[in-house]
C-alpha positions in Angstrom: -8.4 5.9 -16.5 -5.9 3.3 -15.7 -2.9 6.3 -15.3 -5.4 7.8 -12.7 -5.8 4.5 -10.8 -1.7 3.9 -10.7 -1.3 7.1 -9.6 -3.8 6.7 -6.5 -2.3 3.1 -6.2 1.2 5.0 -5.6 0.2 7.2 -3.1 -1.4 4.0 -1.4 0.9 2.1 -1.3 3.5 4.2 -0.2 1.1 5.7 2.6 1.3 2.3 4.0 4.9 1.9 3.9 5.2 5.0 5.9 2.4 3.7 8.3 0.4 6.9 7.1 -3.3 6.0 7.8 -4.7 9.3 7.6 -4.0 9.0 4.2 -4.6 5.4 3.7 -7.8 6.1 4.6 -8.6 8.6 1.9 -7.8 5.7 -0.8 -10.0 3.1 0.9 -13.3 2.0 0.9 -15.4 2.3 3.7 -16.0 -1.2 3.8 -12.2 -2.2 2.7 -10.9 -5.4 4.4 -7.8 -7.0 4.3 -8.0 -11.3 3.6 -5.5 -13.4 4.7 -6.7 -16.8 3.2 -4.1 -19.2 4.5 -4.4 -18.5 8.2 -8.1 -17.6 7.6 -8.7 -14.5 9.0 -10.4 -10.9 7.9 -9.2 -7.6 8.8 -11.3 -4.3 8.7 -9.9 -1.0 7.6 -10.4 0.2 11.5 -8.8 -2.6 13.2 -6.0 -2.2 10.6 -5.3 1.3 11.5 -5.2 1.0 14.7 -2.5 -1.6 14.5 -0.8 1.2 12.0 -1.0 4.1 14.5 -0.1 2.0 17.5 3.4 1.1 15.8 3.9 4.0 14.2 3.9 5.7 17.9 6.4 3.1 19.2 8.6 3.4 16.5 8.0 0.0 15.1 6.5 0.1 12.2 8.8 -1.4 9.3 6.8 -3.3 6.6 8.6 -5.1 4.2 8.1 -4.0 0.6 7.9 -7.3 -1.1 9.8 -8.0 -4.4 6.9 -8.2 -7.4 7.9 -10.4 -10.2 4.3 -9.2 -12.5 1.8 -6.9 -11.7 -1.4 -7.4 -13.9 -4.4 -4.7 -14.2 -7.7 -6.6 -15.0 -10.6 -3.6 -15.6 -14.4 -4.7 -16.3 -16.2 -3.4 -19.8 -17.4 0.3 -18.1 -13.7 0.7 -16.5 -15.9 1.0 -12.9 -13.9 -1.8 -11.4 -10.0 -3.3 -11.3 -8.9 -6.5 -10.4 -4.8 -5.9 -9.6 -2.8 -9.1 -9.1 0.9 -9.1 -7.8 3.0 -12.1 -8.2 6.0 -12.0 -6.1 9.6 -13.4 -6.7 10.1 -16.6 -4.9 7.0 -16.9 -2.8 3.6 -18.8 -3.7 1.8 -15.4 -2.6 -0.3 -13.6 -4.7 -1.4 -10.8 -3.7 -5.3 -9.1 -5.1 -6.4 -5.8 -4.7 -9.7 -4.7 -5.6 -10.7 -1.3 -6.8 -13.9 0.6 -7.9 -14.3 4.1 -9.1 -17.0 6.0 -8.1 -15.9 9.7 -8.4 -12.4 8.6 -7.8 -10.4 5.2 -7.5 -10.9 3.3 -4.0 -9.6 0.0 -2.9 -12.2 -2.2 -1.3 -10.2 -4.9 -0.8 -6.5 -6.3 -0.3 -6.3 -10.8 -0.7 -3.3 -12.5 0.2 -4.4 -15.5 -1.8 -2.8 -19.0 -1.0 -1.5 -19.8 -3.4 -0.6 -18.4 -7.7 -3.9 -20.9 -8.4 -6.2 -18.3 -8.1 -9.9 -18.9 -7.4 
């Protein structure tokens, strides 16, 4: 199960670095959301690709790929559900991703925690 879910992670993640969000919406959730928890604020899927497509038309679109220091997979008892956290080198970021299968992997939610003390 877990080689499925990296797989689907990969093409995630690398659909956002190319600011594809036809794709990226195929991976996520219907109600996926996107915390930021240190300046507060909520993003939805929508609003999120909208941002995507309008710099991706104007040739600005250039995320960062940020270095990861440890990546650790966290599955419930019934591998239905995956905690994923990222540590990154030389930032207090962590970042969680939150996955559930139902007849395939989807990510329901992407935290940019405060801080590595995670809640």
């Amino acid at each position: 199960m877990d080689n499925q879910l990296e797989h689907i992670r990969d093409i995630w993640v690398n659909a956002f670095f190319t600011g594809n969000y036809d794709v990226l919406a195929q991976y996520e959730d219907e109600s996926f959301r996107v915390v930021y928890e240190k300046e507060g604020v909520t993003e939805s899927n929508y609003t999120r690709y909208e941002k995507i497509a309008h710099a991706v038309k104007n040739g600005v679109w250039k995320p960062q790929k940020p270095e990861i220091m440890s990546e650790e997979f966290e599955f419930n008892r019934d591998l239905t559900e995956c905690r994923v956290t990222l540590e990154l080198e030389n930032e207090p970021t962590v970042i969680q991703e939150s996955w559930v299968f139902y007849d395939e992997w989807k990510v329901v939610e992407l935290r940019f925690c405060k801080s590595r003390k995670l809640s």
